[in-house]
N, C-alpha and C positions, 0 to 999 in steps of 0.2 A: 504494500500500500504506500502510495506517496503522499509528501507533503507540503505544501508551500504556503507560506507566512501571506499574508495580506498588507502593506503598508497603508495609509491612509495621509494625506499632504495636511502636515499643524499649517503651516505657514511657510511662504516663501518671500524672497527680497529680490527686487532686480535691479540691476547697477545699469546707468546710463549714462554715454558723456556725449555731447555737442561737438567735441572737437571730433569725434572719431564718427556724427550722426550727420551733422550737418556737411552741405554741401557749397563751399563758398559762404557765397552771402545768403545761399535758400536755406532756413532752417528746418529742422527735421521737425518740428511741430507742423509746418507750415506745407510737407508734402503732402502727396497724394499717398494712398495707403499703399499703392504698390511699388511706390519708389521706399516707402519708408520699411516697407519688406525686402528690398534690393540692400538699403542702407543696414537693415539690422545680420543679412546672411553675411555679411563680409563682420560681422560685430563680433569680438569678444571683449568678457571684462577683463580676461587674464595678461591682457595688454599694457593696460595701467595699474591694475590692485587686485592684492591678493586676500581673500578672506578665510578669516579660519576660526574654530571654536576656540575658545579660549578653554585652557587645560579644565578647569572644575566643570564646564560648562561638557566638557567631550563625558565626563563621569556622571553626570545627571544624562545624559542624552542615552548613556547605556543602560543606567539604571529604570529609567523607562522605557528602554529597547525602541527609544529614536533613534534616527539615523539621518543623517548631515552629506546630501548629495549636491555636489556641484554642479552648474549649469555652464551655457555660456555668458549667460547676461546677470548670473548670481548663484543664488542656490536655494536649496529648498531644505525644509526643514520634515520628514517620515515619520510615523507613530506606526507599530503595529498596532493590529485592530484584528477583537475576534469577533467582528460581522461587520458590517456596513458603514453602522453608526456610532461603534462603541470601541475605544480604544482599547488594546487589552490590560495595560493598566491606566485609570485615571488619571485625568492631566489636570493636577492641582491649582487652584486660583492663585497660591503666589508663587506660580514656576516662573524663571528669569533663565536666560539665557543671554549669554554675553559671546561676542562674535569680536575678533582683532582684524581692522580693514589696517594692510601693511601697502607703501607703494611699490609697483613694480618696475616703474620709469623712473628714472632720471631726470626725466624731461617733464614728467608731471606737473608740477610745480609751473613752468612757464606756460602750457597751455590750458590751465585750471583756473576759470578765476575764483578765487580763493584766495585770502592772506593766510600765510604760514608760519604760527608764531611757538615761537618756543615755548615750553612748561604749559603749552593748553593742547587740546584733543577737540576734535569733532567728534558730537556725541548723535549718537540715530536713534532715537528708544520714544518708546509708548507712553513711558515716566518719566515726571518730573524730578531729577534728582530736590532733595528737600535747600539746597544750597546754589539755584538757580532761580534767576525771578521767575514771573508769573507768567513772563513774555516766553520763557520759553519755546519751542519751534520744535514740536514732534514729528516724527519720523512718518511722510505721506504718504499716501497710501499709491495705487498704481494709476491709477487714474484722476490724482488731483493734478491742475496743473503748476506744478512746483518745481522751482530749480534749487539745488543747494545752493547756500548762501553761507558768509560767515556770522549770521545769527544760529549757526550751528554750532561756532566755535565756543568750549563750555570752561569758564573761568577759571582758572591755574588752581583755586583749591577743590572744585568738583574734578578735577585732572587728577589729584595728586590721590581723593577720594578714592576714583576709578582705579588708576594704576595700581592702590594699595591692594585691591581683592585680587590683583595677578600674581602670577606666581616669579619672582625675578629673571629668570630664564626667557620668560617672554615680553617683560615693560620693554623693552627696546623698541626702538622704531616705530610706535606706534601710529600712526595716521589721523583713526578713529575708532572710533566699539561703538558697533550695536549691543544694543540693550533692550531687548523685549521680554517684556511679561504677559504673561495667560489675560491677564486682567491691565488693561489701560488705564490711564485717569479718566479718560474720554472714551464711550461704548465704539465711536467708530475707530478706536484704533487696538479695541480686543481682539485675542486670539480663541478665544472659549468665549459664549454666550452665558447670560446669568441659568441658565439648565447644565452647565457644565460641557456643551455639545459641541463641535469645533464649528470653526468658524470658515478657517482655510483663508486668511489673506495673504494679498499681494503687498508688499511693501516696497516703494519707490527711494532708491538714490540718484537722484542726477544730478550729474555737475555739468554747470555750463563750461564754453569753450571762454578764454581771456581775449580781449581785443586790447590792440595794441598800436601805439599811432607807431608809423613805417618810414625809420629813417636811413635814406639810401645816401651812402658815405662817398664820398670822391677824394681819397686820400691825395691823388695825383695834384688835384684840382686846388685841392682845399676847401671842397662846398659840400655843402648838408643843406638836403631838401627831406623837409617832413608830409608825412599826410596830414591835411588840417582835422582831422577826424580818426578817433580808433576806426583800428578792422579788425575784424572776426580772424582767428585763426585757426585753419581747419585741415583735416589729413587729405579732405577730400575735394574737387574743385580748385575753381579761381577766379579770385578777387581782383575786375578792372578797376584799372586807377586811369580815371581820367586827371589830365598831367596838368591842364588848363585850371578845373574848378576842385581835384581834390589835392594839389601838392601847393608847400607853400617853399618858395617862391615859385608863381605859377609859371610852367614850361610849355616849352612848343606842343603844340596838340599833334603832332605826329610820334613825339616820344614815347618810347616803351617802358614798364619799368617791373620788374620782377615780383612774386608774391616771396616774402621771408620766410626761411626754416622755422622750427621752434628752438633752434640749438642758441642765437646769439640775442639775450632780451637784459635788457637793463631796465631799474627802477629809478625814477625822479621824480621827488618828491613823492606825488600818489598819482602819479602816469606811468604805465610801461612803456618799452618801446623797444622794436622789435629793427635790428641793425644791420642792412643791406647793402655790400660795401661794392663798386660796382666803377 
């Protein structure tokens, strides 16, 4: 006689970025559904961030005989189940689960927009740590229309909080931790209903792409022309520059002028700028 387990989906996260969706200047909200299905078959998250259970989090997940499957776009979170609707063991109202998002680029950083500051974490979770205001900014859901922003970045001692429940072997590098619990502050952002029944959500990260005003270098010359306007920066596409109405000083309109890597980006003041040397 044979046998095979039944999993049943707690919950799953899915990672998204702009720079690696959008196309040029067309945004990936802004396509058509079958281009945005062309954009997401070329998509992995494994390109920029890597996530993973955080060690106590891998020991409650066994102990419930969950199981932590990776995607392309994220991953999901399995419960066995002995029938349809019922897990085979209950899934407690104050279960937490913590996830460690680590980067996987180098380059991240310049094409994220995002500030990256030391001694703080971006935090993704359902709860409000008690040591965050009220503004806090929980973790949305799949279908809200939400970008990450740095109201995600969670104050050096909710940081210091978080990293304490890790085990030392893992605080390094941290990026950010998800942190979800069975029971949200907010019903729309549970993972069990008040009957204890699951829910099964989706839960959204996306990071937009950084725009960056486009400085093309003439060392020879000794001239620097800027775009008078950031530009999107994007793996996919290309961004015209009209040379007349977007560079300053305005150039001949037959000129050409290249779109920039993400490899060379300097900060001033609170403008990037992305440096085209030509």
């Amino acid at each position: 006689m044979s046998y095979s387990s039944t999993y049943g989906l707690l919950f799953q996260v899915t990672l998204l970025h702009n720079y690696f969706l959008n196309n040029g200047e067309e945004t990936f909200a802004s396509m058509t559904n079958a281009d945005k299905e062309k954009m997401m078959q070329q998509f992995s998250a494994d390109a920029f961030i890597a996530v993973m259970p955080a060690l106590e989090t891998n020991t409650v997940l066994k102990n419930y005989k969950m199981v932590f499957k990776k995607t392309k776009t994220g991953f999901g979170i399995y419960i066995k189940m002995k029938d349809e609707f019922d897990p085979f063991i209950k899934v407690p109202a104050d279960l937490n689960l913590k996830f460690l998002i680590k980067i996987n680029d180098y380059q991240f950083e310049n094409y994220t927009n995002l500030d990256f500051v030391l001694n703080q974490v971006f935090l993704f979770s359902n709860v409000r740590p008690l040591t965050e205001p009220v503004s806090f900014e929980y973790l949305p859901l799949i279908n809200d229309n939400k970008l990450i922003s740095n109201d995600y970045l969670v104050s050096e001692e909710t940081t210091a909080n978080l990293l304490s429940t890790l085990q030392p072997s893992e605080q390094q590098n941290v990026f950010g931790i998800i942190s979800l619990s069975a029971k949200g502050d907010n019903s729309s952002g549970n993972i069990i209903d008040n009957s204890d029944k699951m829910i099964s959500p989706n839960f959204k990260i996306h990071f937009d792409n950084r725009k960056t005003f486009w400085r093309y270098i003439n060392r020879k010359a000794g001239t620097i022309i800027k775009t008078t306007a950031a530009k999107p920066l994007t793996r996919s596409g290309f961004v015209e520059i009209d040379p007349v109405n977007d560079l300053d000083p305005s150039q001949p309109a037959e000129s050409q002028y290249p779109n920039p890597s993400v490899k060379s980006i300097t900060k001033i003041n609170s403008d990037y700028y992305s440096e085209i040397f030509i």
